[in-house]
N, C-alpha and C positions, 0 to 999 in steps of 0.2 A: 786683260781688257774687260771681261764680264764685269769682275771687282770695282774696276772703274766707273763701269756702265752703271751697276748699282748703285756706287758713292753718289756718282751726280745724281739721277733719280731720285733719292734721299733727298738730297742737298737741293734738289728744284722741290720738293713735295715740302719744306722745311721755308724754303723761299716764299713759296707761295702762300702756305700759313701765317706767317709773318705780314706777308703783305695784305691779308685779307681780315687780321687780327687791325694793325695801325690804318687802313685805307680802304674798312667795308662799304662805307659809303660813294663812295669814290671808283669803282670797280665792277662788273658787269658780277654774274654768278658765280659762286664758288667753285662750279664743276670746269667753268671757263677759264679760272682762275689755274686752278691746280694742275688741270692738261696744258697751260702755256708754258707755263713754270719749268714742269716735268718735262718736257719736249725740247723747253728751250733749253734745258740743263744738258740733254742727251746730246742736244747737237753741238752745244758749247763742249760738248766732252771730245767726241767724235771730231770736232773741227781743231781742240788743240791736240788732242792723240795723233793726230795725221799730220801735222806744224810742229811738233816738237820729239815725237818719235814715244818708244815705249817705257823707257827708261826713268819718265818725269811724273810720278803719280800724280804727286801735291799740282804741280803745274797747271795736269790736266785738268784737275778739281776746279781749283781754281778758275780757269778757261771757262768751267762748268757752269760756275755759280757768277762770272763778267755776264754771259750771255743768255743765261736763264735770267739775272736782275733787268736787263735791256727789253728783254722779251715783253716782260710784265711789265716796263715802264711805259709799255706801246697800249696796255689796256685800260689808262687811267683817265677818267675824263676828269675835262678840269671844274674849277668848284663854281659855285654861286647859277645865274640866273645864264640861260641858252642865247649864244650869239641870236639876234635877230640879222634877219637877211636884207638887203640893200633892194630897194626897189628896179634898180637897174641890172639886177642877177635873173 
């Protein structure tokens, strides 16, 4: 389970570089960046280790790097000029 814990860690700090290398514009800071990534990789780990037992490394990884990518899809704002708000809001 440690080894695990590590691979994903890795694998969200690897995520998150990636996504701050193609989408820095797009994406709040770096440090915001790389603790979602990482956390969300950990618990991606943690949530398929506990769903598929201890047996499944690759699987878990994998688990790892679905729900670290989801994590950090939630950080992206979208591109061009700021909704304007409706006078009736």
């Amino acid at each position: 389970m440690i080894w695990e814990s590590f691979g994903a860690a890795v694998l969200g700090l690897a995520l998150s570089w990636a996504a701050l290398r193609s989408l820095a514009d797009r994406l709040p800071s770096g440090r915001a960046v790389c603790l979602t990534g990482t956390l969300g990789a950990l618990f991606g780990a943690y949530l398929t280790h506990a769903a598929l037992g201890t047996d499944h490394i690759v699987g878990t990884l994998i688990g790892a790097v679905s729900v670290g990518a989801v994590t950090l899809s939630l950080l992206i704002r979208p591109r061009g000029r700021r909704l304007a708000r409706s006078a009736a809001a």
